[in-house]
N, C-alpha and C positions, 0 to 999 in steps of 0.2 A: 964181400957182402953179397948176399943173396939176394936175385931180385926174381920181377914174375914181368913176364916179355911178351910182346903180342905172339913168337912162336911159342911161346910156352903153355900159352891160351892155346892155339891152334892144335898141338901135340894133346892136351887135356882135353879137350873136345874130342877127337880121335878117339881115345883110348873109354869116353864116356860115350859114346853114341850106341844108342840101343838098350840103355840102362835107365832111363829118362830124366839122365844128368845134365841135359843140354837146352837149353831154353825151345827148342824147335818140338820136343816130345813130351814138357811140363806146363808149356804154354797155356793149355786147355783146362789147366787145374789151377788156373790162376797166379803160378810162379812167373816173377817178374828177373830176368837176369842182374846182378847185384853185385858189387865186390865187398870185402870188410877188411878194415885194418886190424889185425888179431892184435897189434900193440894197444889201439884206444878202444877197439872195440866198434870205431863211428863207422857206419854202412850207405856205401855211396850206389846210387839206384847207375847203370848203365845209359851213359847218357852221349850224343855227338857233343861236338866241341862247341856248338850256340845251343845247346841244353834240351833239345830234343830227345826225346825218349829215346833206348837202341832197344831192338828186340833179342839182341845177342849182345855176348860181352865186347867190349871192347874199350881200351885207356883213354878215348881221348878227353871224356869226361872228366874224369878225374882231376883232384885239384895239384897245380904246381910244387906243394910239399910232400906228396909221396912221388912225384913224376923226376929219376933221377937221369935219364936219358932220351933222347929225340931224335928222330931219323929227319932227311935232309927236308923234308917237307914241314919240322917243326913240329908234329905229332907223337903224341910220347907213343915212345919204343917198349920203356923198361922202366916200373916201379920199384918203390922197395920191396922187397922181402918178406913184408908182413901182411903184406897185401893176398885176399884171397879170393878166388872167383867162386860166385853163387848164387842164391836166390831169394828173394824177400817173399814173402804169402804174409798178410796180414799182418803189416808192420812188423815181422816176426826175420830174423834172417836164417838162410839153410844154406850149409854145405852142397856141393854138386851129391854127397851119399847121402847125405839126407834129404835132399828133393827124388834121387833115385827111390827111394825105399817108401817117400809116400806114392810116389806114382806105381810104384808096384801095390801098396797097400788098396789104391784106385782100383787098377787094373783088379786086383782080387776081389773086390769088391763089387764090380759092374760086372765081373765072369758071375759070381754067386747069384745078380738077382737076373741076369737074362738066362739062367738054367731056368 
């Protein structure tokens, strides 16, 4: 079974930085970081493990039935599979390319009216 790993986050993060796929560069457009279960569809907001907001992704939010593995600290490691990291705007959810692509939309946008 496939799952998604707090390195697999870190590796995805990496590979999106500079695309403003990462909560640190869509931030300012209102993208909130988000996961979604592509099986139910339900969209779980980034959250510490007593329910504080995270400004970045991370599992420990997450509820105990997608959570299939825990490092020695009792913090999930590793979800299912169907789990995916991204971003909510207006009760709305978005892929890391599809927050990319509106912040590029942004950016083209704010270049056209400071010409």
């Amino acid at each position: 079974m496939l799952t998604l790993s707090k390195r697999y986050l870190e590796l995805e993060q990496a590979a999106n930085r500079g695309t403003g796929g990462v909560a640190s560069e869509n931030r300012q457009l209102g993208f909130i970081p988000a996961f979604m279960d592509t099986r139910t569809g339900k969209v779980y907001g980034c959250t510490f493990v007593d329910g504080r907001p995270a400004a970045f992704h991370i599992l420990d939010g997450l509820p105990d039935e997608l959570v299939i593995a825990r490092d020695r600290y009792g913090r999930p490691s590793h979800v299912v599979g169907s789990v995916i990291a991204g971003f909510t705007l207006d009760d709305r959810f978005y892929t890391r390319e599809q927050a990319s692509a509106q912040v590029s939309r942004a950016d083209a946008y704010s270049d056209g009216i400071a010409h």
